[in-house]
C-alpha positions in Angstrom: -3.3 32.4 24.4 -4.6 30.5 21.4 -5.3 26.8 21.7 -4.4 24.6 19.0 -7.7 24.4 17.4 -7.3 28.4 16.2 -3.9 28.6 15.9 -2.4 30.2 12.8 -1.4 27.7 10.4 -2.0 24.4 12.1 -5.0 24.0 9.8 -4.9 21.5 6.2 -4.7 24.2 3.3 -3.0 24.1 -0.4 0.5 25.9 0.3 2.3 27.1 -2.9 5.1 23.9 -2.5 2.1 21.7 -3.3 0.8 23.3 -6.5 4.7 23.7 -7.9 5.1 19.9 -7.1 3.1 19.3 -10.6 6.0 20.8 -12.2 7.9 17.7 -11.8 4.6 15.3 -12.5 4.3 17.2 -15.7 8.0 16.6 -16.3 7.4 12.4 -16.0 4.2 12.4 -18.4 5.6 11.9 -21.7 8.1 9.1 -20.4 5.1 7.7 -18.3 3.0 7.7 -21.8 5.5 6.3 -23.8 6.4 3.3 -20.9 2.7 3.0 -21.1 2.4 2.3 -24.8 4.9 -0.7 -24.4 3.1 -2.3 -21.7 -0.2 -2.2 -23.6 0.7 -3.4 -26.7 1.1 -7.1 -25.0 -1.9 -6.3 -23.4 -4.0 -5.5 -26.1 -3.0 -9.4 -27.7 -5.0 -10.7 -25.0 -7.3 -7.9 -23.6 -8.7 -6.0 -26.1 -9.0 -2.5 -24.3 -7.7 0.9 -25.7 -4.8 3.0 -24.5 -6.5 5.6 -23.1 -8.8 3.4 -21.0 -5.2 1.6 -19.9 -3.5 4.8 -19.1 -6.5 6.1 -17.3 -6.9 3.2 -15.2 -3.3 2.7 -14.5 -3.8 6.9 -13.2 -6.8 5.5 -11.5 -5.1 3.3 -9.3 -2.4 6.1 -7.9 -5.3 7.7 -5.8 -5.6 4.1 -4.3 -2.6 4.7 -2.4 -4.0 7.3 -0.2 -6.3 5.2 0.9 -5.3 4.3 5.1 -5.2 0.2 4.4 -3.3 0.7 1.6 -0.9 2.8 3.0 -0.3 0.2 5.9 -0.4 -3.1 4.0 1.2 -1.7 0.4 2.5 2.0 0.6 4.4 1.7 3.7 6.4 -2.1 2.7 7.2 -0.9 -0.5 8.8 1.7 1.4 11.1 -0.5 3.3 9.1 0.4 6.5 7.0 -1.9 9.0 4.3 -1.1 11.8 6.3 0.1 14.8 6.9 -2.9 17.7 5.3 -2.4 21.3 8.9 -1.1 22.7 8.3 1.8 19.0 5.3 2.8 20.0 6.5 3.4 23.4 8.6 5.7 22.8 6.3 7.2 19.3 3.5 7.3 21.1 4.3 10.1 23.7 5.9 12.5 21.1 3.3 11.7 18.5 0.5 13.1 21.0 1.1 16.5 21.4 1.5 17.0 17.7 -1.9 15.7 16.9 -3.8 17.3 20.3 -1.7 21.0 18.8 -3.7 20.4 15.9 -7.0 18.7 17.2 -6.0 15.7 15.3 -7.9 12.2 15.9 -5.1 9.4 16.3 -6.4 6.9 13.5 -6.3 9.4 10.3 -2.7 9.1 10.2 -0.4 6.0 9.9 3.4 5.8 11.7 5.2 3.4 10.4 9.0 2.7 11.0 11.9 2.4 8.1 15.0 0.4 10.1 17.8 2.6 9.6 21.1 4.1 10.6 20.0 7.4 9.9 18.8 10.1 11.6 15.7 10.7 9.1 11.9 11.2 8.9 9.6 11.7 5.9 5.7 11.9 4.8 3.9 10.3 2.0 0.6 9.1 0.8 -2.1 11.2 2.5 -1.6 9.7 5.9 1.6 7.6 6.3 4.4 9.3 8.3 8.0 7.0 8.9 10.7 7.7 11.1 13.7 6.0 10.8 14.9 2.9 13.8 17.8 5.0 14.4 16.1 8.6 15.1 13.6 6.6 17.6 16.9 5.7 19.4 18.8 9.1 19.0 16.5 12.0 19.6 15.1 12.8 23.1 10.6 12.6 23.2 10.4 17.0 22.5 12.5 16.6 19.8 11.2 13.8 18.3 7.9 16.1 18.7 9.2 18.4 16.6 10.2 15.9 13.7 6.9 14.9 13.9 5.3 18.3 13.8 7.4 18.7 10.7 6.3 15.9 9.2 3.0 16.5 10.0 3.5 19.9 8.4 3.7 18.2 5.0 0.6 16.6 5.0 -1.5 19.4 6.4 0.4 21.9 3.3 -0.6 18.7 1.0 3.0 18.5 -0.1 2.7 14.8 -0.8 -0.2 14.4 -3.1 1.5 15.6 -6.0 4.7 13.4 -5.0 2.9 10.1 -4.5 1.3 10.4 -7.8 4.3 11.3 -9.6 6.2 7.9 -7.9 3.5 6.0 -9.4 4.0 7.5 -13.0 7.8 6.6 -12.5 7.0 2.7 -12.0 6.9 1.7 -15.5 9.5 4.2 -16.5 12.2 2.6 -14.1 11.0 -0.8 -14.9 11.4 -0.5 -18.4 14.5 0.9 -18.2 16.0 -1.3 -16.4 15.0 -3.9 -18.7 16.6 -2.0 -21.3 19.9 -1.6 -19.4 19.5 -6.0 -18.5 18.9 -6.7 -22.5 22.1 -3.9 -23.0 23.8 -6.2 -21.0 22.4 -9.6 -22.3 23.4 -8.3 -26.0 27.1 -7.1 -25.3 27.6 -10.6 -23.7 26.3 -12.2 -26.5 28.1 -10.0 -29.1 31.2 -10.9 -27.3 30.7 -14.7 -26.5 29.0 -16.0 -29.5 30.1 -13.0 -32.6 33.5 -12.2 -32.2 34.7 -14.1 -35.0 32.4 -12.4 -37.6 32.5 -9.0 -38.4 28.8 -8.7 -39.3 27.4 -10.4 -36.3 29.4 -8.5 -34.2 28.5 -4.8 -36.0 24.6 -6.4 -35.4 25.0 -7.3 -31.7 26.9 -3.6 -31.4 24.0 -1.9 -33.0 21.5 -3.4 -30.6 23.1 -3.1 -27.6 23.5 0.6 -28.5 19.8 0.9 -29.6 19.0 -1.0 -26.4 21.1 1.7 -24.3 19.3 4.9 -26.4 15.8 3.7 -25.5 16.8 3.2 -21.6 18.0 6.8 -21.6 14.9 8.0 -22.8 13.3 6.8 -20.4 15.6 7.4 -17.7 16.1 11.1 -19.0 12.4 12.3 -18.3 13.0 10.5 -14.5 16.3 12.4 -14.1 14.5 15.9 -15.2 11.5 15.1 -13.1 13.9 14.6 -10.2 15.9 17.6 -10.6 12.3 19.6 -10.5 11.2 17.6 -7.2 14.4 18.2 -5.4 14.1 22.3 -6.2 10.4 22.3 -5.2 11.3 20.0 -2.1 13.5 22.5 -0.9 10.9 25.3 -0.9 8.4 22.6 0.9 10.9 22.2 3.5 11.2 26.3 4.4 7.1 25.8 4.3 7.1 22.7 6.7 9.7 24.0 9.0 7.6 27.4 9.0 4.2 25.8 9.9 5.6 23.7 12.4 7.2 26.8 14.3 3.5 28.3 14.1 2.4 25.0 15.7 5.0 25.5 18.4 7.3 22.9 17.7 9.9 25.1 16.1 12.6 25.0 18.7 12.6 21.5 20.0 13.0 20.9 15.9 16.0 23.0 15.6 17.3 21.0 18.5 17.2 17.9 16.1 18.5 19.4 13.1 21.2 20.7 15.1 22.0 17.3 16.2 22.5 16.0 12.8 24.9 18.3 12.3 26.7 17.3 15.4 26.4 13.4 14.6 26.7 13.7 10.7 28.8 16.8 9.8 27.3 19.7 7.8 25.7 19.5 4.8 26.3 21.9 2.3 27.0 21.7 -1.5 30.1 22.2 -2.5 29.4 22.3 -6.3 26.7 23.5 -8.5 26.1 19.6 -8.7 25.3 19.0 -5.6 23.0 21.5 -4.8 21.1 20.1 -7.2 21.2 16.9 -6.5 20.0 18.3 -2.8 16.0 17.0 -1.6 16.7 19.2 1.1 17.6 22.6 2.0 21.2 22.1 4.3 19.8 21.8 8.0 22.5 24.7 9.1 20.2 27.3 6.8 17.0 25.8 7.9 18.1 26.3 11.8 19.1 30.0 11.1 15.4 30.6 9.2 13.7 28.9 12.7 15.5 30.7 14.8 14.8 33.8 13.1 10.8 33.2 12.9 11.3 32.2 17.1 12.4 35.6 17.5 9.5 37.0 15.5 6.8 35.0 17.2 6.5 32.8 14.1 4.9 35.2 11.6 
């Protein structure tokens, strides 16, 4: 029998997911650039440093956040999620361990945090961080929590996330300007409507910036949407991947037991338009069961 130190695939390596998650991070760059350029030019009134030192150091700082402290104390609040409580860690604890001894794992180089939640849901990000929803600590008995885990784990060890963590960073400015945009959109049509409605020329002025305002948020919001469209059909593949490598780990079938209890407690989840498939992060869990099942039955090859 093979432990879990030479077992087939429990091992860190670059699967293919990880490489096409740059397709969407090279989907975000020109939005990212062009947020970029408007925060610098206030910057450069005060700090007289050029653009491409700005940009670099603002790309700098995204490998920051796979650092373990920063995961814990930034990564994982921003996030919505907390350090687990003593009652968490109870039951984390017990399904966490088998996963990381599978793998001949050390405890500390990953981070469990917790995202209160009423959904069944788990996800990985960063280098390190894994969160599990409040509600799935609740809901799925220890093996199959194991198996979530594995899962999760699987993501990291593929290095599914790097590409994804980066590319959130990029999307910072983007989102924040464009919701400024949308707020001074907003700010201008009020005006225009309060303060211009009894001239003509005002009002055509107020009009034309408001619309202007509007153009420039959906450009930025247009390289976000395209990026997302790529993550979510690359996400899909990294799903199969995780699900795969966590079958090789041996956690395959207490994992389809937890998939198959979201479909129990939430319904099914398949797209029923061309829309929302693409809209879809992940694959629909009924498909993903049938693909475990079938590497089970072929001893995980």
């Amino acid at each position: 029998m093979e432990t879990g130190r030479h077992r087939r695939g429990t091992r860190r390596n670059v699967e293919s997911s990880a490489i096409a998650a740059f397709a969407p991070l090279v989907a975000v760059v020109p939005v990212w650039l062009l947020a970029t350029a408007v925060l610098w030019l206030p910057v450069r009134l005060v700090w007289h440093v050029e653009f491409v030192w700005f940009a670099l150091g603002y790309l700098a700082a995204a490998f920051l956040l796979f650092l373990r402290p920063v995961q814990v104390y930034l990564l994982a609040p921003l996030l919505g999620a907390r350090r687990p409580t003593p009652d968490e860690l109870a039951v984390l604890g017990p399904a966490w361990r088998p996963v990381l001894q599978t793998n001949d794992l050390p405890a500390h180089r990953y981070v469990l945090a917790v995202l209160p939640s009423a959904e069944l849901n788990a996800f990985a990000c960063g280098g390190h961080l894994v969160i599990v929803t409040s509600y799935a600590l609740e809901a799925l008995p220890r093996n199959e929590l194991s198996g979530v885990l594995a899962h999760e784990l699987s993501h990291h060890l593929g290095l599914h996330t790097i590409a994804l963590t980066v590319g959130q960073w990029l999307s910072v400015p983007v989102l924040l300007l464009a919701r400024v945009g949308f707020f001074l959109q907003n700010v201008a049509s009020a005006a225009t409507t309060s303060f211009a409605q009894h001239s003509s020329s005002m009002t055509a002025l107020g009009r034309t910036v408001a619309a202007l305002l509007t153009a420039v948020s959906w450009v930025f919001l247009s390289g976000l949407l395209l990026s997302n469209l790529l993550a979510n059909a690359v996400g899909r593949n990294a799903e199969f991947q995780a699900d795969h490598r966590a079958v090789t780990m041996g956690f395959g079938r207490p994992l389809a037991l937890a998939l198959r209890r979201v479909l129990q407690q939430f319904g099914t989840d398949r797209p029923h338009s061309w829309r929302d498939r693409l809209a879809m992060s992940h694959p629909p869990a009924r498909t993903r069961v049938a693909r475990i099942e079938a590497l089970l039955r072929v001893g995980g090859r």
